[in-house]
C-alpha positions as CSV (number, residue, x, y, z in Angstrom):
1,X,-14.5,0.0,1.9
2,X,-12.7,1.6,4.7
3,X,-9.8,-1.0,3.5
4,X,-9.4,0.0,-0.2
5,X,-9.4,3.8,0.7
6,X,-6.1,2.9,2.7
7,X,-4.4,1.1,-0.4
8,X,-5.3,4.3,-2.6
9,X,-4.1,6.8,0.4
10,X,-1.0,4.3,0.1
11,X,-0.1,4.9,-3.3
12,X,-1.2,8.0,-4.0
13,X,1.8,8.8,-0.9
14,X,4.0,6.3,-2.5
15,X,3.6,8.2,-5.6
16,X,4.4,11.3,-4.4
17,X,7.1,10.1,-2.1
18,X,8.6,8.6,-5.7
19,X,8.2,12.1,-7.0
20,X,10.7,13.3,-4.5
21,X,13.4,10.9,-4.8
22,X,14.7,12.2,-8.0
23,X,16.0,15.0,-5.4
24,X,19.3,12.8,-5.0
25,X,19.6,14.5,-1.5
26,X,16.3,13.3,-0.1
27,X,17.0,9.8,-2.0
28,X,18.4,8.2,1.6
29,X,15.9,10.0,3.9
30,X,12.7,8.3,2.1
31,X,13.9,4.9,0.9
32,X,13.2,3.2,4.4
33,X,9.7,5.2,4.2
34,X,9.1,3.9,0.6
35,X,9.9,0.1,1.7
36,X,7.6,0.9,4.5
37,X,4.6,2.0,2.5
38,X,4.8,-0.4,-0.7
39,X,5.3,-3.3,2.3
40,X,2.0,-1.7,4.0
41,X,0.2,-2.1,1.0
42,X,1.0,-5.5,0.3
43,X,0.1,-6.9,3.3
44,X,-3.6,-4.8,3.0
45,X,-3.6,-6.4,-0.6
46,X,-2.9,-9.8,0.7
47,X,-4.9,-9.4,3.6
48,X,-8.2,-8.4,1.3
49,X,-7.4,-11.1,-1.2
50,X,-7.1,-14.3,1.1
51,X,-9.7,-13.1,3.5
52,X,-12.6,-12.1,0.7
53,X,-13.2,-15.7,0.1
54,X,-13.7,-15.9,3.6
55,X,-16.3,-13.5,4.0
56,X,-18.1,-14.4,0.8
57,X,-21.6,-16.5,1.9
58,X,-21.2,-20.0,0.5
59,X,-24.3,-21.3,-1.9
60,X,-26.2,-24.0,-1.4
């Protein structure tokens, strides 16, 4: 749970982040910080996806 609030806080700051580069003069300042982020939330993405199979109980 405390997982998938972090991907949403993620993009919902991606998104706004993406709202302010269409200011051409913030465009270098917050490219790194964009890389950062959308590279954060693929590793949580990955992270959730090869390690639910993991914590899913195996039948009989």
């Amino acid at each position: 749970m405390h997982q998938t609030s972090l991907v949403i806080l993620s993009v919902l700051i991606d998104v706004y982040i993406l709202y302010l580069l269409n200011v051409p003069n913030s465009a270098y300042i917050l490219y790194p910080i964009v890389l950062f982020n959308v590279w954060h939330v693929l590793m949580i993405f990955i992270r959730v996806v090869l390690l639910a199979p993991v914590r899913r109980p195996e039948g009989p």
